[in-house]
C-alpha positions in Angstrom: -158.5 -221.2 113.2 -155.2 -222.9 114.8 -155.8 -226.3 116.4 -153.5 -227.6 119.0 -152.1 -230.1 116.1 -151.2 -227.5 113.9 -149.9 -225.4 116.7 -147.7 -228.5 117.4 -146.9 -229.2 114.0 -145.6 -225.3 113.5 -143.4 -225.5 116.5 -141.7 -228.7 115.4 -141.2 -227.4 111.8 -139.9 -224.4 113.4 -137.2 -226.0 115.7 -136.4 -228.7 113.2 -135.6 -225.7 110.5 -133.0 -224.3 113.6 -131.3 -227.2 114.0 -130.9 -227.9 110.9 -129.6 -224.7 110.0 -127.6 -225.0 113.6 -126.2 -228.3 111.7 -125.1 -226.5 108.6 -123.4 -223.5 109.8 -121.5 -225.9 112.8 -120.4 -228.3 108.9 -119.0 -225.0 107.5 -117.0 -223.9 110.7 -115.2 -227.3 110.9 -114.3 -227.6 107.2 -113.3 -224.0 107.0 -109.7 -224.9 110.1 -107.8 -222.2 110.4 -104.0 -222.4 109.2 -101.5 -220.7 110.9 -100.0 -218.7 108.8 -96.2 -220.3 108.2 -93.0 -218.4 109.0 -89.3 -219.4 107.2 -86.9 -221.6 108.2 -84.0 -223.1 106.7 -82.2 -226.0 107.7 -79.1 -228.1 106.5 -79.7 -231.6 107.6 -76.4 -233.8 108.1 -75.8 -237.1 109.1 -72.9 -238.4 111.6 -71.5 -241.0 112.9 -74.1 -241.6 115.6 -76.8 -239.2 114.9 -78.2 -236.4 113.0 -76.6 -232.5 112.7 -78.9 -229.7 112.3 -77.8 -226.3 110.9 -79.7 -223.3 111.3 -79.9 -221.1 108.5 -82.9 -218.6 109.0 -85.2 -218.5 111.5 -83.3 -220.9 114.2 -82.6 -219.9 117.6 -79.4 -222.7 117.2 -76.5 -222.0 114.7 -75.6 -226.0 114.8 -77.4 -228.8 116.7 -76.0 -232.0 117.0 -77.5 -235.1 118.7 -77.2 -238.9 118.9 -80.0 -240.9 117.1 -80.3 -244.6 116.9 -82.3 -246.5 113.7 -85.8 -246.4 114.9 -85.8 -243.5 117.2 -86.8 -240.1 116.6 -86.2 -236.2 118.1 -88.6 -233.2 118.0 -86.8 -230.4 117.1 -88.1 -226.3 117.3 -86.9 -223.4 115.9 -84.7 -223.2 119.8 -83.1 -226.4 119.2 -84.1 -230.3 120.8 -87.8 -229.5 122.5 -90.8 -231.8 123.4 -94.5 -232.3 122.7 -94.6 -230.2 126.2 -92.9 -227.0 125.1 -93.4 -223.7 125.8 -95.8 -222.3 123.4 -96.1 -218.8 124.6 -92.7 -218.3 123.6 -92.6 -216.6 120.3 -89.6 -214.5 119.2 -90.7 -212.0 115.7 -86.9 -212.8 114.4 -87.7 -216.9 115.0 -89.6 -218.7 112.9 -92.7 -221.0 114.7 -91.8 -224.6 113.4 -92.2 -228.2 115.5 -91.1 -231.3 113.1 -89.9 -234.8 114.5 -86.7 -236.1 113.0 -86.5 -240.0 112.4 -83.7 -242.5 111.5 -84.9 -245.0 109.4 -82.6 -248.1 107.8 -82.3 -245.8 104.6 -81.9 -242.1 105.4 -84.1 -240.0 107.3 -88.1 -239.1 108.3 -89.5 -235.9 109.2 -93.4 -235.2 110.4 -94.0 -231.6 110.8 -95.9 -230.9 113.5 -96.4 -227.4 113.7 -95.4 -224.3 111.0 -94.6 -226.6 108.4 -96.1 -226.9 104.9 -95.4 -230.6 104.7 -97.0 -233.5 107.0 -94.6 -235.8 106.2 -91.2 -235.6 104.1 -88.5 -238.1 104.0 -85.5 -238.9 102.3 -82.4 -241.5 102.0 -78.6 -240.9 103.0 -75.7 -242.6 102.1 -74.1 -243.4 105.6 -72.3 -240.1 106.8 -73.0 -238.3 103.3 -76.5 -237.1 103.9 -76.7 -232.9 103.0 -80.1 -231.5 102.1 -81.5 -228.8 103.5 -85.2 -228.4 104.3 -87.6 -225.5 104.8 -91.5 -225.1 105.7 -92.4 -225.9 102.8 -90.2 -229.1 102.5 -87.4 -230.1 100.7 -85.3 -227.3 99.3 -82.1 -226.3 97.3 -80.7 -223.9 100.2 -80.1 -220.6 100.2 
């Protein structure tokens, strides 16, 4: 014979076991973030007078990109050159890589957060005034071709 208690007592054992299970499977979704799947670049990463030269070696949009780049500040750059946190997503070229990274002077050399497409959060390195050549990739610091 069911009693309104037990009736009550079924029904909360019954909603608790959903949300709990509700809890577990939403645990696994956000632990299990999607990657996107990383496309190559190469870069040669020079240092000027004033500022920082990029050369595209693979996957670039820009052959050579040169800008001006005070101690302190920073550029984003994108596989089409200098961009910003607004750029246009949508545009996706199958011979282009898919990279964001922002490019930092710092007192010693040079800071790099990758933003999007890159292997590496954060990579950084020092240069010699005027005498900085390394090239970098998506998965970081590299040898070149």
């Amino acid at each position: 014979m069911i009693t309104k208690n037990s009736g009550k007592k079924f029904i909360f054992k019954i909603s608790l076991s959903i949300i709990l299970m509700i809890g577990a499977y939403t645990a696994v979704l956000s632990q299990t973030k999607a990657t996107p799947e990383l496309t190559k670049f190469l870069i040669l990463v020079e240092t000027t007078h004033d500022g920082v030269k990029l050369t595209g070696s693979q996957g670039c949009g820009f052959i050579e990109l040169n800008f001006s780049l005070k101690s302190g500040n920073s550029q984003l750059v994108d596989q089409f050159g200098m961009s910003s946190l607004k750029r246009h997503k949508n545009i996706n070229d199958g011979n282009l890589a898919n990279f964001l990274f922002k490019v930092k002077k710092t007192k010693k050399g040079l800071s790099f957060e990758g933003l999007v497409g890159t292997k590496w959060e954060k990579l950084s390195f020092s240069c010699p005034k005027n005498k900085c050549h390394q090239f970098i990739d998506q998965n970081g610091i590299t040898e070149g071709k």
